[in-house]
C-alpha positions as CSV (number, residue, x, y, z in Angstrom):
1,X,0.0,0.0,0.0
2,X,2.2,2.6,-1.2
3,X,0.1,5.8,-1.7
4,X,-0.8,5.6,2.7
5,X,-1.3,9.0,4.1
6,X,0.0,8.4,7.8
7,X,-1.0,11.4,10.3
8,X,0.9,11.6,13.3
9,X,-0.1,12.3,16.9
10,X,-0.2,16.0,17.8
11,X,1.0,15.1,21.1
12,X,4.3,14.2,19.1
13,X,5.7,17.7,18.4
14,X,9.6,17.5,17.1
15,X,9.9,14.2,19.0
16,X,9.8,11.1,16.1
17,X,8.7,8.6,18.4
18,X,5.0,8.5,18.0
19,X,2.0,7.0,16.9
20,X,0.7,7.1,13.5
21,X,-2.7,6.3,12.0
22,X,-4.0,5.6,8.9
23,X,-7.5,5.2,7.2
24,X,-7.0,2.2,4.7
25,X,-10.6,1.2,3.4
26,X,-12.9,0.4,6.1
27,X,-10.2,-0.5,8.5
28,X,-7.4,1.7,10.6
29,X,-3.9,1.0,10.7
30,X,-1.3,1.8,13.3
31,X,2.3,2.3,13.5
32,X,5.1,3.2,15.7
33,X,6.7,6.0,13.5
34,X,9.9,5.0,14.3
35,X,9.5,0.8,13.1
36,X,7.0,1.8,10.2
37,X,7.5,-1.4,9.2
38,X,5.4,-3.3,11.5
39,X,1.7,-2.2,11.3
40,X,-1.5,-3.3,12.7
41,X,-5.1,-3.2,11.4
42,X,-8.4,-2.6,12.9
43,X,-11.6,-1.2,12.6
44,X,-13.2,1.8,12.7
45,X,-15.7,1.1,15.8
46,X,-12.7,-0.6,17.8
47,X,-10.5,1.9,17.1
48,X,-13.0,4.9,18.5
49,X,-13.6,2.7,21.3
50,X,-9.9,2.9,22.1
51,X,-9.9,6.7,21.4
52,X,-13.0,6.9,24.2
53,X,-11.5,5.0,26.3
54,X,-8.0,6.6,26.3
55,X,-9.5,10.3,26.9
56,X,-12.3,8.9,29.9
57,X,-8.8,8.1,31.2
58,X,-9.5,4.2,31.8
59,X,-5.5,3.7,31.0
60,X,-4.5,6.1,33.4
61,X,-4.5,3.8,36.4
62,X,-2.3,0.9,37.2
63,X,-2.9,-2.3,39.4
């Protein structure tokens, strides 16, 4: 898939290491910007599940 247009985190600023996302079809992909070559595939619905999860703060606390 040559012609993906990945968007990085704005939470990234100069720093490289970040999270990139991707809108492939139906489905989302994911990367670590700096190992772009392992990526990882999901779908929309998950993937906003994540996003509302991750900003109602449910990864914020650790056992």
């Amino acid at each position: 898939m040559p012609n993906m247009r990945w968007q990085k985190s704005s939470y990234s600023g100069a720093n490289s290491e970040c999270v990139e996302v991707c809108s492939v079809d139906d489905l989302i992909a994911l990367r670590e910007s700096d190992d772009g070559g392992v990526v990882i595939h999901t779908t929309r619905a998950r993937f906003a599940a994540l996003l509302r999860a991750a900003k109602a703060g449910e990864y914020d606390r650790r056992p």
